[in-house]
C-alpha positions as CSV (number, residue, x, y, z in Angstrom):
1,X,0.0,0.0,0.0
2,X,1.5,3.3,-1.0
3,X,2.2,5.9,1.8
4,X,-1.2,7.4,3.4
5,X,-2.9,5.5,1.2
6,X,-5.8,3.6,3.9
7,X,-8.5,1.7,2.3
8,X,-11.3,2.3,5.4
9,X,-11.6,4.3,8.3
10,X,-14.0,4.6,11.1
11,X,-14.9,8.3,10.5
12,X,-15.3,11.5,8.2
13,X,-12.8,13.2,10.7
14,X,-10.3,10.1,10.1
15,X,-11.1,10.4,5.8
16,X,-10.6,14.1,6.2
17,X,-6.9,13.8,7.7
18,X,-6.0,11.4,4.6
19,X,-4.5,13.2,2.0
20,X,-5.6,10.4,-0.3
21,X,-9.1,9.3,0.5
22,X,-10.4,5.9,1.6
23,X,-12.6,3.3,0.1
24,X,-14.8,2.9,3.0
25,X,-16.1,5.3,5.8
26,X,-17.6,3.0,8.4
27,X,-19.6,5.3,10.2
28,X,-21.1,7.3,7.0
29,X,-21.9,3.2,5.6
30,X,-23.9,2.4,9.0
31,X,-25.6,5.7,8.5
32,X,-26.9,4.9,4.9
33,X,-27.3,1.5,5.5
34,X,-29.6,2.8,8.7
35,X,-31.4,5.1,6.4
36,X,-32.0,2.4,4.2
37,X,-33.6,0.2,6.6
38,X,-30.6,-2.4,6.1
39,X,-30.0,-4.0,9.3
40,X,-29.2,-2.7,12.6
41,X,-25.9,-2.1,15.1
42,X,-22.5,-1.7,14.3
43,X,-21.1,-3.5,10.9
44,X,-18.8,-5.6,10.1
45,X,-16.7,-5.5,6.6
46,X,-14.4,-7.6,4.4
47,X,-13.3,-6.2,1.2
48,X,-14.4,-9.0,-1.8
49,X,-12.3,-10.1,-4.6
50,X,-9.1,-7.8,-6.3
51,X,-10.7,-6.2,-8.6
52,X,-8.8,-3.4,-10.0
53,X,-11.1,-0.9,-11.2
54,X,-14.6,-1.3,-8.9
55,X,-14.4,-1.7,-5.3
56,X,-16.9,-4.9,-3.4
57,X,-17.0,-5.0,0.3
58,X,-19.1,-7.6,2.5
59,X,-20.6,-6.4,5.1
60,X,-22.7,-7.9,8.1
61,X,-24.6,-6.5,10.8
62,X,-27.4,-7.9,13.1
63,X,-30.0,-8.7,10.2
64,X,-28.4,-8.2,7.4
65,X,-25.7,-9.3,5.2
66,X,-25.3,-7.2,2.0
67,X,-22.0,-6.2,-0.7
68,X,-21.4,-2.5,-0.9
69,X,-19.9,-2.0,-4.5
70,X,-18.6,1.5,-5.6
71,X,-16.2,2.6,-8.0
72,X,-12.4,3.7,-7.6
73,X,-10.7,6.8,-6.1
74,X,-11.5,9.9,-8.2
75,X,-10.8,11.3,-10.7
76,X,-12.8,8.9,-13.0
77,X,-12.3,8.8,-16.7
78,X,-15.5,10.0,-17.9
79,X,-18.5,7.8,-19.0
80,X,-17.2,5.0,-16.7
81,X,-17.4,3.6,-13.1
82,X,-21.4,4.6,-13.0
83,X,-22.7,2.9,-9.8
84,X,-26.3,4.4,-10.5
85,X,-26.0,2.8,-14.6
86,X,-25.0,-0.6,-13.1
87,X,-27.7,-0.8,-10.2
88,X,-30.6,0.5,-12.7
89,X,-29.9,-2.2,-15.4
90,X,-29.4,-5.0,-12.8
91,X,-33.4,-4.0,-11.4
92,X,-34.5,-3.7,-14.6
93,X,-32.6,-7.5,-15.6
94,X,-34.0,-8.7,-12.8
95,X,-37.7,-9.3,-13.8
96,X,-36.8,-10.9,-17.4
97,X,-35.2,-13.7,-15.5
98,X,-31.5,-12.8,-16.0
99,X,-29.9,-14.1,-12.7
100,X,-28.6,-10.8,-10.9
101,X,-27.9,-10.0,-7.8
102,X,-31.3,-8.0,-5.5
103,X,-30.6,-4.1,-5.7
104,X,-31.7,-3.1,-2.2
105,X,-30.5,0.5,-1.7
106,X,-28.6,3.3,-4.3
107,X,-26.5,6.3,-3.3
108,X,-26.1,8.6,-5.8
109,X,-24.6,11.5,-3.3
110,X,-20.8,11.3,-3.9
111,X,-20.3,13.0,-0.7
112,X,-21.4,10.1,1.6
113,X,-18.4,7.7,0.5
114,X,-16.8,10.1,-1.7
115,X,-18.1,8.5,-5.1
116,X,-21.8,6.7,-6.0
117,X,-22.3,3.3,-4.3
118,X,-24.8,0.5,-4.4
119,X,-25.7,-1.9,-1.3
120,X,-26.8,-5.6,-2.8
121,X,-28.0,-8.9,-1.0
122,X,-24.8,-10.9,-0.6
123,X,-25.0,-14.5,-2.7
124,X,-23.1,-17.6,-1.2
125,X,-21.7,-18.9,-3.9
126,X,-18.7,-19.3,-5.5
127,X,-16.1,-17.1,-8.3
128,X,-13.7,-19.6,-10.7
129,X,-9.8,-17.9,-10.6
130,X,-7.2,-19.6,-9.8
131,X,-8.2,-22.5,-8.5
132,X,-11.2,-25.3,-8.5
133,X,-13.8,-25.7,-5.9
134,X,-14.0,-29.6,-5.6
135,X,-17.1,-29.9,-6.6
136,X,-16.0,-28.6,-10.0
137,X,-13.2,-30.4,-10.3
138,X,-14.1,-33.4,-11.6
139,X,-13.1,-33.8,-16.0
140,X,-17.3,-33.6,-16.6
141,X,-17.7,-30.5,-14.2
142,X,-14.5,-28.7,-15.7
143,X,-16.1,-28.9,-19.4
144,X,-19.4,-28.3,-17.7
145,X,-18.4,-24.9,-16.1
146,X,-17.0,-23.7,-19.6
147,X,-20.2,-25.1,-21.3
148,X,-22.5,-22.8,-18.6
149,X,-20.9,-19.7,-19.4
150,X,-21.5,-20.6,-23.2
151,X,-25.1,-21.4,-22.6
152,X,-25.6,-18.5,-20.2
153,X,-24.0,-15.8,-22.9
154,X,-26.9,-17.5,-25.1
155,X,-29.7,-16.7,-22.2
156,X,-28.0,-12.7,-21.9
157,X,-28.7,-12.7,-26.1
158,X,-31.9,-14.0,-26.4
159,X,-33.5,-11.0,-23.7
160,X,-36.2,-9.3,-25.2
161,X,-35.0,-5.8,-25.7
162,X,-37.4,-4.5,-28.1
163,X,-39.2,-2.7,-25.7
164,X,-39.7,-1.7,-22.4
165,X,-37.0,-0.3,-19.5
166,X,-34.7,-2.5,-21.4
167,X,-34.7,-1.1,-25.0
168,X,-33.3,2.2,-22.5
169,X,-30.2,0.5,-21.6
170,X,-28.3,1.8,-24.7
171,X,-28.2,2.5,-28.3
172,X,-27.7,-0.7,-30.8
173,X,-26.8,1.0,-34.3
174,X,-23.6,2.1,-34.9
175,X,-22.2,0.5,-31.7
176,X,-18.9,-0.9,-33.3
177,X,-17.5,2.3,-34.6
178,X,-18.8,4.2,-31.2
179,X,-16.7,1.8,-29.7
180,X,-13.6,1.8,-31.6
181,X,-13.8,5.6,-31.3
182,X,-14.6,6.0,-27.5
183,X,-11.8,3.9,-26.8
184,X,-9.8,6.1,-29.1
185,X,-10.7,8.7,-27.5
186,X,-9.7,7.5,-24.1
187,X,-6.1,6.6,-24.7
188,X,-5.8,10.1,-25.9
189,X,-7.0,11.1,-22.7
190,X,-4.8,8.7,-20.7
191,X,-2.0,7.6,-22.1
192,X,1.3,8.5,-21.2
193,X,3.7,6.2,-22.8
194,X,4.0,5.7,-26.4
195,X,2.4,2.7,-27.3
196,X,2.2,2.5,-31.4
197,X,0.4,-0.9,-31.2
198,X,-2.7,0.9,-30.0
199,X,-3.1,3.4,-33.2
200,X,-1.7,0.4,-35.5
201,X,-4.7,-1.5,-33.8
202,X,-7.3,1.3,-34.2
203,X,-6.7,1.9,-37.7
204,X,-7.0,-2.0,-38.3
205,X,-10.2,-2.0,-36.3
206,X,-11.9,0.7,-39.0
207,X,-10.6,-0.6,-41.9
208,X,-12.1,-4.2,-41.1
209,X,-15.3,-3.6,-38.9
210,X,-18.0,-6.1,-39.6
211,X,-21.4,-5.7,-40.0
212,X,-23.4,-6.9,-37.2
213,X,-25.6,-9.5,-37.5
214,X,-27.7,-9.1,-34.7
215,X,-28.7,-6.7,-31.8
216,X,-29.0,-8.1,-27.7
217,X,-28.2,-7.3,-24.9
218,X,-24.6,-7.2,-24.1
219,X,-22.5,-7.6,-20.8
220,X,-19.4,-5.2,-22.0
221,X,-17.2,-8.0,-19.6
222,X,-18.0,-11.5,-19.9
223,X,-16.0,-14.1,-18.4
224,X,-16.1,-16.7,-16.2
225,X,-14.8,-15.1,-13.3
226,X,-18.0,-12.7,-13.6
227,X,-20.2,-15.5,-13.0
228,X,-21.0,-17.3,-9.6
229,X,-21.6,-20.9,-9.4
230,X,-23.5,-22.9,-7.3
231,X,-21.1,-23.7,-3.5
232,X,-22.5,-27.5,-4.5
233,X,-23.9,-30.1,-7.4
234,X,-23.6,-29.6,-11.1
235,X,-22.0,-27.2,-12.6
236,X,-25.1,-24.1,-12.2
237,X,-24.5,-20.4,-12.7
238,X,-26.5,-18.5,-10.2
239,X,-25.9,-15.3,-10.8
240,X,-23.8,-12.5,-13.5
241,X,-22.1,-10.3,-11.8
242,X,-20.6,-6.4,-12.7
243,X,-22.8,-5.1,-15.3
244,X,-21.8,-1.5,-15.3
245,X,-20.3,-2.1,-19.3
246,X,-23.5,-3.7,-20.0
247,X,-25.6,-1.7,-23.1
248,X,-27.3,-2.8,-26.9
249,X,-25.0,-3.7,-29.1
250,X,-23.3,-6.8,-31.7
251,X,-23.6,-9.7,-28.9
252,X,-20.2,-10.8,-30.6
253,X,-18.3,-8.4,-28.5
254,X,-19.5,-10.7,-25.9
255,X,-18.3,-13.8,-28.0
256,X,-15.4,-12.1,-28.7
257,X,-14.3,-10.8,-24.8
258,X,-15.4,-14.4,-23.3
259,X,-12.7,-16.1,-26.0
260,X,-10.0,-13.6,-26.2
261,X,-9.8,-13.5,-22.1
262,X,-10.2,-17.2,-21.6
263,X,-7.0,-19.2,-20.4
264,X,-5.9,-22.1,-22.8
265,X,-3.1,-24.7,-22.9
266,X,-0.8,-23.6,-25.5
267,X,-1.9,-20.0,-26.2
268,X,0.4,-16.8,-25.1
269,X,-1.4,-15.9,-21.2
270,X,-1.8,-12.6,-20.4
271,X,-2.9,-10.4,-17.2
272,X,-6.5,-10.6,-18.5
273,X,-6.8,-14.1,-18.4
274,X,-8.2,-13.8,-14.7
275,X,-9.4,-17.5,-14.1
276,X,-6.3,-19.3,-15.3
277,X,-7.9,-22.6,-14.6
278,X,-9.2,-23.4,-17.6
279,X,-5.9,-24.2,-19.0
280,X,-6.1,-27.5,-17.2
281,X,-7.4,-30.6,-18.8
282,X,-10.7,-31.2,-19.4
283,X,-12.2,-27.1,-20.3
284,X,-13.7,-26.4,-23.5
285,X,-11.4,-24.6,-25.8
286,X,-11.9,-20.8,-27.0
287,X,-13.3,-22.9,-30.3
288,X,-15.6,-24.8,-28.6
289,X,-17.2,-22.3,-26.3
290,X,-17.7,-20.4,-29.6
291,X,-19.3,-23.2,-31.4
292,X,-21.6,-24.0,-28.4
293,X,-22.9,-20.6,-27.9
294,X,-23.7,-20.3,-32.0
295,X,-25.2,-23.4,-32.1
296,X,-28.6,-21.3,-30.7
297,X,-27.7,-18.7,-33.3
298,X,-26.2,-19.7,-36.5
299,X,-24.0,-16.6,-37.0
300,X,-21.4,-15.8,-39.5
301,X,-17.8,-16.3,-37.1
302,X,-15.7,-15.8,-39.5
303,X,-15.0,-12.2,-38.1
304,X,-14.7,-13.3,-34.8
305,X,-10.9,-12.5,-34.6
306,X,-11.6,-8.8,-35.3
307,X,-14.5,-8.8,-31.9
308,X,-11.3,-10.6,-29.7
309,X,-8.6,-7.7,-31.3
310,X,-11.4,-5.3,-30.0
311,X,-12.0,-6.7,-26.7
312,X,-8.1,-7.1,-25.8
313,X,-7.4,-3.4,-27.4
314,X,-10.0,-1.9,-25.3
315,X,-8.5,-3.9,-22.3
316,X,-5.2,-2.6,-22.9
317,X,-6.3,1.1,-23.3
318,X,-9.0,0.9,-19.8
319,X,-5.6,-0.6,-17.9
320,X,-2.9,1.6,-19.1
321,X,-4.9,4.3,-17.5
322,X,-4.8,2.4,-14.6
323,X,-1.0,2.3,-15.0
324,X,-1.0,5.7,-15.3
325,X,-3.0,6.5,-12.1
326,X,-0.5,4.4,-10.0
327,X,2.4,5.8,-11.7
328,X,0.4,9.4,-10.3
329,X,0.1,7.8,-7.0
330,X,-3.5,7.7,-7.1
331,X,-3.7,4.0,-6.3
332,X,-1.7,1.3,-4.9
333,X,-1.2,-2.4,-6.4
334,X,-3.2,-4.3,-3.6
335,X,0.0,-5.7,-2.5
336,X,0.0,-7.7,-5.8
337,X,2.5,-5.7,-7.9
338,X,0.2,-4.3,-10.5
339,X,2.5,-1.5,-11.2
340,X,4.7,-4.4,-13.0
341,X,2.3,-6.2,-14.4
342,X,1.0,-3.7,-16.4
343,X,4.4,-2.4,-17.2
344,X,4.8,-5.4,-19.2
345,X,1.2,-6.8,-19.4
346,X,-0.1,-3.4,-21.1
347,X,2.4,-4.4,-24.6
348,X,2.5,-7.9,-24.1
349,X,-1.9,-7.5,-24.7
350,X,-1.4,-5.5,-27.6
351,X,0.7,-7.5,-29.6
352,X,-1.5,-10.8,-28.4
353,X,-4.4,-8.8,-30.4
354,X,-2.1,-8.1,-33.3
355,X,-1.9,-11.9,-33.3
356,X,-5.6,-12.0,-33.4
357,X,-5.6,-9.9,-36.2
358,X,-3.7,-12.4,-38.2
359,X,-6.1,-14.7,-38.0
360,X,-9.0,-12.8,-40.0
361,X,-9.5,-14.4,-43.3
């Protein structure tokens, strides 16, 4: 942890002697979560996970057990971190039958904890990284858990979103070249290294966008470790977690993201490849998730190398401004040396997309 840099403090007096703020003012949580009718008496917290961009705390108190999620230290690049966005789409999910966690209480005031926050029911269940809970462990379980997350991307796609709350969530036409020049835009905002890959990358992006076939719903990060399964049984997804990139787009940005981020024997790893297990023995390959999944649809995948060059591109230019906010001091690593990770990882991503660029016929 860099100097003065304290995750949670007790109170406001405490956060205002920081000179870099916290993640987590105890006393102004129990006074929301009071406010809120969550629970009662003091809390107690756990911070959930290592994610590197939003921020999940666990927190218990006499009748209630619930996960706080808010975004990262300011300043926040613009259009991104939006606790409200996230906590809106998962309510209005919820009643279509996507598996999402239960919205109980949003905090739009950023001067309660210093940024927007949500408060969610906590599920007991459990996240695939970097190791296998034993009852997934078995060869059928492992291709079953890659199989799941194939089936479920199916389920996200096939969501009515012709009408009602959910034709709100975002805008489907045009959304390739938005992205491609959002993302653009972004690294010209953030970047502080020179990095040709990333123009080479853009310009190879316009000059070989496909058209989409098809408009759904779209997660922005699907993987594997964004879905929780079952703590027992079968291989069962009971909930998709982090929806904040979610919109209406080509759902082969999802196709793409799940393949180019998923861990496989033989292929160059990089830091995105977050639940490394699926190298082992006995998980689908990238080619197989992507043949399950369009078995329901019957797309055109020929163009899927250009979706994973997107996915890993965009994943580059989101982290290097990470990078550059701990190079700033605005963050510290989590003890897990992301400085040097991204040093290296942020290149090593972009010529792993260059290699998916190859591949287009």
């Amino acid at each position: 942890m860099m100097d003065g840099m304290v995750d949670v403090v007790r109170t406001q007096a405490e956060a205002d002697a920081l000179e870099i703020p916290p993640l987590l003012i105890v006393d102004r949580a129990e006074e929301f979560l009071d406010a809120s009718g969550i629970g009662t008496g003091p809390l107690h917290w756990h911070r959930i996970g290592g994610g590197q961009s939003n921020v999940s705390f666990r927190i218990r108190r006499k009748g209630a057990d619930v996960v706080l999620r808010r975004g990262p230290r300011p300043p926040l690049p613009p259009s991104t971190h939006d606790m409200v966005r996230e906590a809106r789409i998962q309510h209005v999910l919820a009643p279509l039958g996507v598996p999402v966690p239960k919205i109980l209480a949003v905090c739009a005031d950023p001067n309660v904890l210093g940024v927007p926050f949500y408060v969610m029911k906590f599920l007991d269940g459990v996240v695939v990284t970097d190791s296998i809970p034993a009852h997934l462990d078995a060869p059928a379980q492992r291709r079953a858990t890659g199989e799941a997350a194939a089936d479920m991307l199916v389920r996200l796609h096939s969501v009515d979103i012709s009408h009602g709350a959910v034709a709100d969530i975002g805008r489907p036409d045009g959304y390739l070249q938005r992205q491609v020049k959002r993302f653009a835009g972004l690294w010209e905002l953030g970047a502080t290294r020179p990095l040709p890959r990333v123009g080479e990358l853009a310009e190879w992006l316009e000059a070989n966008r496909p058209d989409t076939q098809r408009t759904a719903l779209i997660h922005g990060d699907y993987r594997i470790g964004n879905l929780m399964f079952a703590k027992s049984g079968p291989a069962r997804i009971q909930a998709v977690l982090d929806w904040e990139m979610a919109t209406l787009g080509d759902p082969l940005a999802d196709l793409g993201y799940l393949t180019a981020t998923y861990a496989q024997a033989g292929s160059p790893g990089t830091f995105m490849e977050l639940t490394s297990v699926t190298a082992q023995p006995g998980y689908p390959t990238r080619d197989e998730l992507a043949l399950r999944y369009n078995q329901h649809y019957g797309l055109d995948l020929s163009a899927l190398p250009w979706y994973q060059v997107l996915a890993l591109w965009k994943a580059a230019i989101f982290s290097e401004a990470i990078y550059t906010r701990w190079q700033r001091g605005e963050r510290d690593d989590g003890g897990q040396g992301l400085g040097a990770v991204l040093e290296q990882g942020v290149p090593q991503l972009l010529e792993v997309a260059m290699g998916f660029a190859g591949r287009m016929p």
